[in-house]
C-alpha positions in Angstrom: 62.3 -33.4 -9.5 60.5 -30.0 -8.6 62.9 -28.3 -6.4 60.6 -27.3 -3.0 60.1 -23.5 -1.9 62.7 -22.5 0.8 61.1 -21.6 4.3 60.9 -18.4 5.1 60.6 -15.6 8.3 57.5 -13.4 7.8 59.6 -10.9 6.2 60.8 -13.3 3.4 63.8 -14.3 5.1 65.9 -17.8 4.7 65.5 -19.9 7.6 68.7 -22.1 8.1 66.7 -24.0 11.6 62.9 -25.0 12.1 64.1 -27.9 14.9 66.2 -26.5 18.1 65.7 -22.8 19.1 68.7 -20.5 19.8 70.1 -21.5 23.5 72.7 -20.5 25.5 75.0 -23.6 24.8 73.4 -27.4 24.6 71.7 -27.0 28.4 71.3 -23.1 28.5 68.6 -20.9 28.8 66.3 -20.0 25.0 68.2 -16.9 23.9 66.0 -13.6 22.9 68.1 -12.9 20.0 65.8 -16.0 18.4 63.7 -14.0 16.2 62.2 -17.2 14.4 61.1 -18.5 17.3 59.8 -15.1 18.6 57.8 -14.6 15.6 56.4 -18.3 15.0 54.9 -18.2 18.9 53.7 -14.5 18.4 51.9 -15.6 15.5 50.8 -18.9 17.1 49.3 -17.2 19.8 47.3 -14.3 17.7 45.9 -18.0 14.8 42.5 -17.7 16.7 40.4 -14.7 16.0 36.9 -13.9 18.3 34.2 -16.3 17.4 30.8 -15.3 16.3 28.4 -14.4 19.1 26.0 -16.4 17.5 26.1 -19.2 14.6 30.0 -20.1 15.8 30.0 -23.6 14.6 29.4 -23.6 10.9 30.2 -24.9 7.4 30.6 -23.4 3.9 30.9 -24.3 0.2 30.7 -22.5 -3.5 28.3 -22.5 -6.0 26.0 -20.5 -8.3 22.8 -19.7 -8.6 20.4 -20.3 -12.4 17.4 -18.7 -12.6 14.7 -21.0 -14.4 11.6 -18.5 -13.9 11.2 -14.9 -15.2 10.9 -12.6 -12.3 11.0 -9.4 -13.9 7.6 -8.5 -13.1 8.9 -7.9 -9.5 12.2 -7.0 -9.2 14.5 -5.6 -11.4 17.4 -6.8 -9.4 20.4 -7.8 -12.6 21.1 -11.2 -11.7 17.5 -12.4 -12.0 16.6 -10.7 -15.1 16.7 -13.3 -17.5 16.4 -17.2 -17.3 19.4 -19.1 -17.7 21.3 -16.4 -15.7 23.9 -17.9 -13.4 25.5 -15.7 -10.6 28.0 -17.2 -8.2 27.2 -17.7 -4.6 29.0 -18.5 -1.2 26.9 -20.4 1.4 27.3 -20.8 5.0 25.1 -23.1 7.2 25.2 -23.3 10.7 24.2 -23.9 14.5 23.0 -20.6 16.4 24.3 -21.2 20.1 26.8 -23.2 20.9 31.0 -22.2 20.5 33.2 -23.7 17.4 33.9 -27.0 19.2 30.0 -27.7 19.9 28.5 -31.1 18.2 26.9 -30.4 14.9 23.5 -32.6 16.0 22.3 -30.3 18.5 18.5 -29.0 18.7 19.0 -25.6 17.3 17.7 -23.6 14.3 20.6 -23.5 11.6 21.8 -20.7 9.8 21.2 -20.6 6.1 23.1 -17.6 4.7 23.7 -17.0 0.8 26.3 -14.4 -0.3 25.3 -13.3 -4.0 28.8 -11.9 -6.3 26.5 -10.3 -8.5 27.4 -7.1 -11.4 26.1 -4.9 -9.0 28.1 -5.6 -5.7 27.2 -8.3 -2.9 23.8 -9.4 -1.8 23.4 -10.9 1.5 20.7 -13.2 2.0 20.7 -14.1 5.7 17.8 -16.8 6.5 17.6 -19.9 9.2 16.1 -23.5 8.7 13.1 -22.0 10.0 10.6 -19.6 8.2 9.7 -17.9 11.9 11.6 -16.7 14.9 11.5 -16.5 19.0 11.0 -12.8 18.6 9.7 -10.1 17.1 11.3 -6.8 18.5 16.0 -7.0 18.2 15.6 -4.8 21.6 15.0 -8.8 23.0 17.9 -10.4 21.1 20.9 -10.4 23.1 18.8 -11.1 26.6 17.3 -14.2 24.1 20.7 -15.7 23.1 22.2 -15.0 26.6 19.7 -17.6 27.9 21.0 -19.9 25.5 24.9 -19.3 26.1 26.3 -20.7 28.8 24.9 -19.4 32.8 26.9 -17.1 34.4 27.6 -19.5 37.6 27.2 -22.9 36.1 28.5 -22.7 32.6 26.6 -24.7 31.3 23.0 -24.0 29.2 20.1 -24.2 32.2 16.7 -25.2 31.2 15.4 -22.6 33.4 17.2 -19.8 31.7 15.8 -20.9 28.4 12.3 -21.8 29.7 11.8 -18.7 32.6 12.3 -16.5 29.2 9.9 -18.0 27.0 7.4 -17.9 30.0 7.6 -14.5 29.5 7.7 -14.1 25.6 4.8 -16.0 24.3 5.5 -15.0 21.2 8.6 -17.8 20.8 5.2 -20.0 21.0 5.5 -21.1 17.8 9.4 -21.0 17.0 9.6 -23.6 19.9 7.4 -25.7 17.8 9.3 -26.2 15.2 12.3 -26.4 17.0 11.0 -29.6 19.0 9.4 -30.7 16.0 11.0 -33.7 14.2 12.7 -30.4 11.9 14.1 -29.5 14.7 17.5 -31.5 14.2 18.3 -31.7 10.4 19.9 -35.0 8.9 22.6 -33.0 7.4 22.8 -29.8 6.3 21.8 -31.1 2.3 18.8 -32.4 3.8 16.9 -29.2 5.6 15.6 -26.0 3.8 16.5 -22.2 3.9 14.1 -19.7 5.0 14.6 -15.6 4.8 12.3 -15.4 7.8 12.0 -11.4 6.9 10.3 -10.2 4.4 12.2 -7.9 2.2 11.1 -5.7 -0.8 11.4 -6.1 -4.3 10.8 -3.3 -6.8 10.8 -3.4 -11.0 11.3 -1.4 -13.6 8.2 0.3 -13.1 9.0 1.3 -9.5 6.0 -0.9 -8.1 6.7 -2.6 -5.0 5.8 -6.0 -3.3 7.0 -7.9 -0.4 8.6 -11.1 -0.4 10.1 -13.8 1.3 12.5 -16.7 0.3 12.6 -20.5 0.6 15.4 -22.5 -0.6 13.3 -25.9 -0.6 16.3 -28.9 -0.5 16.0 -30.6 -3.5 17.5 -34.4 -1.5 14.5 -34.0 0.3 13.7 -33.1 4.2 15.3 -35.6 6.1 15.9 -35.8 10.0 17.1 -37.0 13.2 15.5 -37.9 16.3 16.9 -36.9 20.2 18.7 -40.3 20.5 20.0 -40.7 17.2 21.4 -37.2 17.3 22.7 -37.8 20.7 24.5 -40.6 18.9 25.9 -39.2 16.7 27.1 -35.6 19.0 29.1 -38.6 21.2 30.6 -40.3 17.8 31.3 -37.7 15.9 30.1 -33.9 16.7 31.4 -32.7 13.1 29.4 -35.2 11.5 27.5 -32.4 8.6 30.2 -30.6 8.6 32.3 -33.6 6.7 28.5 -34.9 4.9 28.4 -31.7 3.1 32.5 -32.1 2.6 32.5 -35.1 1.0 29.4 -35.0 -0.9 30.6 -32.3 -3.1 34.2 -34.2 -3.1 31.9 -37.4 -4.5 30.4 -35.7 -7.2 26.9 -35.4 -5.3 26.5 -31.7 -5.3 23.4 -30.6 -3.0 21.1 -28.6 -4.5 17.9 -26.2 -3.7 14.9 -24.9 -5.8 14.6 -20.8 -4.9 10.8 -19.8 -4.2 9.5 -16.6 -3.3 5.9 -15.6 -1.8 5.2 -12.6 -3.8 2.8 -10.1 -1.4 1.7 -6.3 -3.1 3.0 -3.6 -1.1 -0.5 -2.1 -1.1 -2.0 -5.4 0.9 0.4 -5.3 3.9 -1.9 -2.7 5.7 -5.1 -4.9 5.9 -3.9 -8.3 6.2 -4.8 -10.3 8.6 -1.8 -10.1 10.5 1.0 -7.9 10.1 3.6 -9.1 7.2 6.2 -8.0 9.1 6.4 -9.9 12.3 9.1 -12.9 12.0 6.8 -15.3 14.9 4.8 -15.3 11.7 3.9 -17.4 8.3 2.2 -16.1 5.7 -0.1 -18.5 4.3 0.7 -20.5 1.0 -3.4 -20.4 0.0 -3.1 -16.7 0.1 0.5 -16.1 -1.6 1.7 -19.0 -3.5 5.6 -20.1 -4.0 6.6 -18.7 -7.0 9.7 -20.4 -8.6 13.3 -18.4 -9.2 15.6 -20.5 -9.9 18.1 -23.4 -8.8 21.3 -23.3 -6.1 23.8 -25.7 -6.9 27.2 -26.4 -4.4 29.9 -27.9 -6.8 33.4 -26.6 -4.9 34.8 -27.0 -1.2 36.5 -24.4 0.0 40.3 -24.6 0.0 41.1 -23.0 3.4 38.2 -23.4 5.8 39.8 -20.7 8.4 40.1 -17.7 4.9 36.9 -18.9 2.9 34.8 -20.1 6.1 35.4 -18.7 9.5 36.0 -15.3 7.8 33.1 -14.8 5.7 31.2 -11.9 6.5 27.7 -11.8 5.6 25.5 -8.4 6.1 21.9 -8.1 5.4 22.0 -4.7 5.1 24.0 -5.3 1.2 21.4 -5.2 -1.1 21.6 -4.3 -4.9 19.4 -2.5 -6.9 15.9 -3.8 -7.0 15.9 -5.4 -3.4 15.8 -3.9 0.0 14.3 -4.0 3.1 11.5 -4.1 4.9 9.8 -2.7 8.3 10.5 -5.5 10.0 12.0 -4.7 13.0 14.1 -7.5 13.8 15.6 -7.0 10.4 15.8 -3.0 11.2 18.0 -4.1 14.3 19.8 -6.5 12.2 20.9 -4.1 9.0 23.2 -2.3 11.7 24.0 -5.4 14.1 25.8 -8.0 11.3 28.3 -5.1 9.9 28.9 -4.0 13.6 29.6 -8.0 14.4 32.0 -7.8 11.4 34.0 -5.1 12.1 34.4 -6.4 15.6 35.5 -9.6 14.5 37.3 -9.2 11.9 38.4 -5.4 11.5 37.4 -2.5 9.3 38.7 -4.0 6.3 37.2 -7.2 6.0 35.1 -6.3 3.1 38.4 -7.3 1.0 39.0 -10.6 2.1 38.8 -12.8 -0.9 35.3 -14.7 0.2 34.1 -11.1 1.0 35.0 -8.8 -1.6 32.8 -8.6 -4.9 33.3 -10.6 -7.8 31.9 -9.8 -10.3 32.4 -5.9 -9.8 35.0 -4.2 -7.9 34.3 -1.8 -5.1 34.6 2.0 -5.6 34.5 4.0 -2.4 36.7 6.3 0.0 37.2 4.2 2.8 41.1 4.3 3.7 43.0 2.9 6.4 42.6 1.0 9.5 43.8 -2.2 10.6 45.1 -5.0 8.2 45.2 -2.8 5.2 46.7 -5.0 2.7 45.6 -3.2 -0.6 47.5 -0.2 -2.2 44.8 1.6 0.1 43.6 3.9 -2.5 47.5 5.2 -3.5 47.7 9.1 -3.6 44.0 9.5 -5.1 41.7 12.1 -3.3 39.6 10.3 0.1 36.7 13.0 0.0 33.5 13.3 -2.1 33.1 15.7 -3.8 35.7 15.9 -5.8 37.2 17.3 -8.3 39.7 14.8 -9.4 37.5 11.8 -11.2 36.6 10.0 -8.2 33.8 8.0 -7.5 30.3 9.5 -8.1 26.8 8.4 -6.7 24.5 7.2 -9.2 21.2 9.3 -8.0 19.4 5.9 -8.5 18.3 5.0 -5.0 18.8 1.0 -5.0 15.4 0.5 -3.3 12.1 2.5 -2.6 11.7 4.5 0.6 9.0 3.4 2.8 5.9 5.6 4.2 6.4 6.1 7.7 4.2 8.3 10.6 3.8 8.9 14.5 5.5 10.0 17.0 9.3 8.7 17.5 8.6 6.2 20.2 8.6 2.7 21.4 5.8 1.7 19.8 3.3 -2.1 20.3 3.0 -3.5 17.2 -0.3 -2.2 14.6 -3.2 -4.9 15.3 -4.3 -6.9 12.5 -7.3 -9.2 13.0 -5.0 -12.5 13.7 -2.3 -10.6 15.7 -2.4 -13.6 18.2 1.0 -15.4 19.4 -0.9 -18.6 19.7 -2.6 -19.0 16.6 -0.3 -20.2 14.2 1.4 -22.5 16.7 -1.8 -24.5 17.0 -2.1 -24.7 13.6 1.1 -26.2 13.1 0.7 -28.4 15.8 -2.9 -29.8 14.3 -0.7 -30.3 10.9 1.3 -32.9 12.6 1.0 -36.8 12.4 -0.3 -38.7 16.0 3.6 -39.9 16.0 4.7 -36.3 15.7 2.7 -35.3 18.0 4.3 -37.6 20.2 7.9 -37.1 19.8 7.5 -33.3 20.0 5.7 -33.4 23.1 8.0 -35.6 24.4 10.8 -33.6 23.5 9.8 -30.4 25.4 9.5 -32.0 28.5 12.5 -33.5 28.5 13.5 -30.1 28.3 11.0 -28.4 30.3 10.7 -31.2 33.3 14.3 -30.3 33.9 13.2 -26.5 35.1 13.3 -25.8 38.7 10.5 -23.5 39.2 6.5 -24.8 39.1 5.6 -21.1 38.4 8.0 -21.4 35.0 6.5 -24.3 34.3 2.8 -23.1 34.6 3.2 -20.4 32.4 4.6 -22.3 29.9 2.5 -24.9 29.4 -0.8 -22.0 29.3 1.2 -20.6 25.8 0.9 -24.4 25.0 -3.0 -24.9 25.9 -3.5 -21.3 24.0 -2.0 -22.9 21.0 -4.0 -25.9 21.0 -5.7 -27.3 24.7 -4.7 -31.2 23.5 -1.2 -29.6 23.0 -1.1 -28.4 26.5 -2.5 -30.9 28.4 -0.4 -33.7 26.8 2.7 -31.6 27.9 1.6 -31.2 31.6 1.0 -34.8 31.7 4.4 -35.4 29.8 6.1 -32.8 32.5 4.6 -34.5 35.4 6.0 -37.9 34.7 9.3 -36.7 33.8 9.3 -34.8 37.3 8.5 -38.6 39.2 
């Protein structure tokens, strides 16, 4: 018989009681002097670190990426250079506004973010279930998700926070399409796609640029829940993808997703119809076709959801050479907001975790110090650059092309393209839809919407309705009207 570990103190230390604490006699006061029990509470207290502003409530699992399709024409990125290529990946999926302990059924866009270990450091790929977003400009973001937390007096989530702000930001026209639309509650997380949203840049060997965005299209197929099934389901059991996507890969069934991109020139951005850049926006499938990469594969749970799950850190700003950004500014604002979030969260050094550290590189810098150092922190080598002493050199090969900018530093209105229109695409989408889809989605806003206090709110949203399409508008006011009986 194995002869079991001895339990120890923090320090390593034998400990003869893990029962009774130290007491002044049988009935007497719990004596200081108990450092076990000091140290067990301290630590007890100190097991919960900050959530995530946004995307709290999540799940995570292991896998690689093969590329089946020879990109090389557009980026010259390592780990898709050749077919057959396999690079490992860490993926997190998630809900956007509600805390840990929040149901995993809710209406809400999920998170979709891919952590690349690739020979040339980390890549970040931080997308949504959705290809578009409620807004355009990051200056909006955090008065956006405040309507969605909690209200200040109530604490609770008020329809007339969420609908008084898309009154005035017709631009979430179309995101709150989608998200009322039968995608708007996912199945399971096996069963939804992954969007980058943002376009980003590629660039080959050549040094020619194009823009591109990501779709990790679910290869079980789209499958979905409707209000009262998911309602269900919250009141049953509100971690209900969390354990589908546990014991799937525990069965044997490892979810999988075919990687496309949309592949745009650099040169074509400027006289497109509407500008590439803005995330309330689609680009058109007629105009820039999916263009297969490869296959995602989730074979191995992690271990230690708290280490491999709640800390995983994932930053859009880590690219590698070959991909980088683009002018989009709610990825601009996001390049410095993720990292910040990170080092809030969980401290300066985070970038060594396990889940978070590269691995299939190591990292080669002259960061030192700081809070929950737990490396040899760099031993008695020089921490400055230059150097004289063989340290760590930069490679003069920028990772990414630098992109043309001019005007005046300002706040700036977004450059008008023919179909720069918040209303457009949101009608379009809505024309796409079955008569039964139709039905469920307009029936899902104003169960929503017929909650809101204020006529004026409601007015002004259902004109961004009628602008998207007038049979869309009008079936909501009539929807809204009976709900308010």
């Amino acid at each position: 018989m194995t002869e079991r570990k001895r339990l120890t103190t923090e320090a390593g230390a034998p400990v003869a009681e893990n029962q009774r604490s130290q007491t002044a006699g049988p009935g007497g006061p719990v004596l200081l002097q108990d450092h076990h029990l000091l140290e067990k509470l301290a630590r007890f207290n100190r097991e919960r670190i900050p959530e995530r502003i946004v995307h709290a409530k999540g799940s995570g699992a292991h896998g690689y990426v093969e590329v089946s399709h020879d990109v090389t024409q557009w980026t010259k990125a390592k780990f898709l250079s050749q077919v057959g290529k396999r690079t490992e990946v860490f993926v997190r999926f998630s809900t956007v506004a509600g805390e840990r302990g929040s149901a995993d059924t809710v209406r809400d866009p999920r998170g979709f973010a891919v952590k690349f270990y690739t020979e040339d450091g980390n890549y970040d790929l931080v997308g949504n279930d959705t290809p578009v977003f409620f807004i355009r400009d990051p200056l909006k973001f955090p008065d956006f998700i405040h309507t969605q937390k909690r209200d200040p007096y109530t604490n609770v989530q008020e329809p007339d926070n969420v609908w008084d702000f898309f009154a005035l930001s017709p631009e979430a026209t179309h995101q709150f399409t989608w998200l009322f639309g039968d995608r708007g509650i996912p199945a399971s997380y096996r069963h939804m796609d992954g969007f980058s949203s943002h376009a980003y840049q590629w660039v080959n060997e050549k040094g020619e640029l194009f823009w591109v965005k990501y779709r990790f299209k679910t290869d079980q197929g789209i499958k979905c829940l409707t209000a009262q099934e998911a309602a269900q389901i919250a009141g049953e059991n509100p971690d209900y993808h969390q354990l589908d996507l546990l014991h799937a890969i525990e069965n044997g069934d490892y979810p999988s997703w075919t990687l496309m991109v949309q592949v745009m020139p650099a040169a074509e951005a400027a006289t497109y119809r509407f500008n590439p850049f803005d995330l309330t926006k689609v680009w058109s499938f007629k105009d820039y076709p999916s263009q297969p990469v490869g296959k995602l594969v989730l074979n191995r749970n992690p271990e230690n959801y708290f280490a491999e799950v709640e800390q995983a850190a994932f930053n859009p700003a880590d690219f590698v050479p070959g991909i980088g950004p683009s002018p989009d500014k709610m990825l601009q604002g996001r390049l410095f907001a993720y990292g910040d979030a990170h080092r809030y969260r969980l401290g300066i050094n985070h970038t060594q975790l396990p889940v978070n550290r590269p691995h299939a590189t190591e990292a080669n810098n002259y960061g030192r110090d700081g809070n929950m150092r737990f490396d040899g922190n760099g031993g008695g080598s020089k921490n400055y650059e230059p150097n004289s002493f063989g340290g760590p050199v930069q490679t003069n090969e920028p990772l990414y092309a630098g992109i043309q900018v001019q005007g005046a530093a300002a706040p700036h209105a977004w450059e008008l393209h023919t179909e720069d229109n918040d209303f457009v695409q949101a009608g379009n989408l809505y024309r796409l839809m079955s008569e039964a889809e139709k039905q469920r989605l307009v029936q899902n806003i104003a169960g929503s919407l017929g909650r809101v206090s204020r006529e004026d709110i409601i007015m002004k949203c259902l004109s961004h309705f009628r602008n998207a399409d007038p049979d869309y508008g009008e079936r909501l006011a009539k929807a809204v009207r009976a709900q308010r009986r």
